[in-house]
N, C-alpha and C positions, 0 to 999 in steps of 0.2 A: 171543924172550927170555921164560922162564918167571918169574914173581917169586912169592916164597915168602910172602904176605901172606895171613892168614886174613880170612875173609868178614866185611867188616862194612859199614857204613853210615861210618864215619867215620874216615880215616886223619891220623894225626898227620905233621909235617913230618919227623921224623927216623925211622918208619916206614918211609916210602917212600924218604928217603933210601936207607936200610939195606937195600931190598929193589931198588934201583937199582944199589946199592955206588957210590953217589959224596956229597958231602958236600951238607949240608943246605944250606950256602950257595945249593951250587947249584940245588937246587931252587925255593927263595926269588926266585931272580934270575930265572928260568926263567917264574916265576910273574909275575915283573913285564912281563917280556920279551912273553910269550905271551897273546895274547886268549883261547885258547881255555882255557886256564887259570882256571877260575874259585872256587878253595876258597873257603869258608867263613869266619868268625872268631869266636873267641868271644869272650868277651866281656874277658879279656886279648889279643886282636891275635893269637893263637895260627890257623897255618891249619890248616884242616881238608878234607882230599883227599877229594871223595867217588870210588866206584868208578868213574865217568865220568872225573874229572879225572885216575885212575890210565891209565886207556887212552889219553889225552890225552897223558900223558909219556910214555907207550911208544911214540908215534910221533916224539914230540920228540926221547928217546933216541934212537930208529933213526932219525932223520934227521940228528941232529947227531953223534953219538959214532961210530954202525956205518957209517952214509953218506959222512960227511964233510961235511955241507951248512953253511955259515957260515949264522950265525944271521937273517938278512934270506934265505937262501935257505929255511931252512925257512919262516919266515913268508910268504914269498913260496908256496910247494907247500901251505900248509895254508889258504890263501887261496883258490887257483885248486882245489885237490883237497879242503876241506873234506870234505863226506859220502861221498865215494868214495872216499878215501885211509882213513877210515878204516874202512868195508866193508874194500876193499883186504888193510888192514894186521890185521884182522880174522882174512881164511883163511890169510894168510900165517903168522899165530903158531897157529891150528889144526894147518897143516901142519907147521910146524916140531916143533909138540908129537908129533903122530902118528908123524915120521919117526923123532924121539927116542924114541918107547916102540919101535919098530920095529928101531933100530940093537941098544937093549936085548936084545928077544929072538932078534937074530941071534947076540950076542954068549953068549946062554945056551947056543945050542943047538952 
């Protein structure tokens, strides 16, 4: 999953919704759900995503929406796969990118 979010130190909650395409709710509840989840707050309660806690979702994402995992299954795989899972899920959106510029210039030629 590639998300369209420019480079910063600080994402807002409806940011990364947007760049999820699912609602903020859900990111919110994800946030409460999730240990590894750790935003920010300023100083109205407002969260703040850093680029870690974006990669963070992207594995939550592919394990709950693309996987299918109920939410005690993910926490259960991010528990036992912690720092490998997300190495892991790391080359896997490498390659997914790669294959994607690749389908691209099959389709030019």
């Amino acid at each position: 999953m590639h998300l369209n979010l420019p480079t910063k130190r600080y994402y807002s909650t409806g940011e990364v919704a947007k760049a999820f395409n699912v609602n903020a709710s859900l990111i919110r509840f994800w946030d409460k759900e999730f240990e590894a989840l750790k935003p920010k707050k300023n100083a109205k309660g407002n969260r703040r995503f850093t680029p870690e806690d974006v990669q963070n979702l992207k594995l939550i994402y592919n394990l709950v929406k693309e996987r299918g995992y109920t939410l005690e299954g993910a926490k259960t795989y991010l528990k036992e796969q912690n720092q490998k899972s997300l190495n892991d899920f790391d080359i896997i959106t490498k390659l997914e990118r790669v294959r994607n510029e690749l389908i691209k210039i099959k389709n030019q030629l």
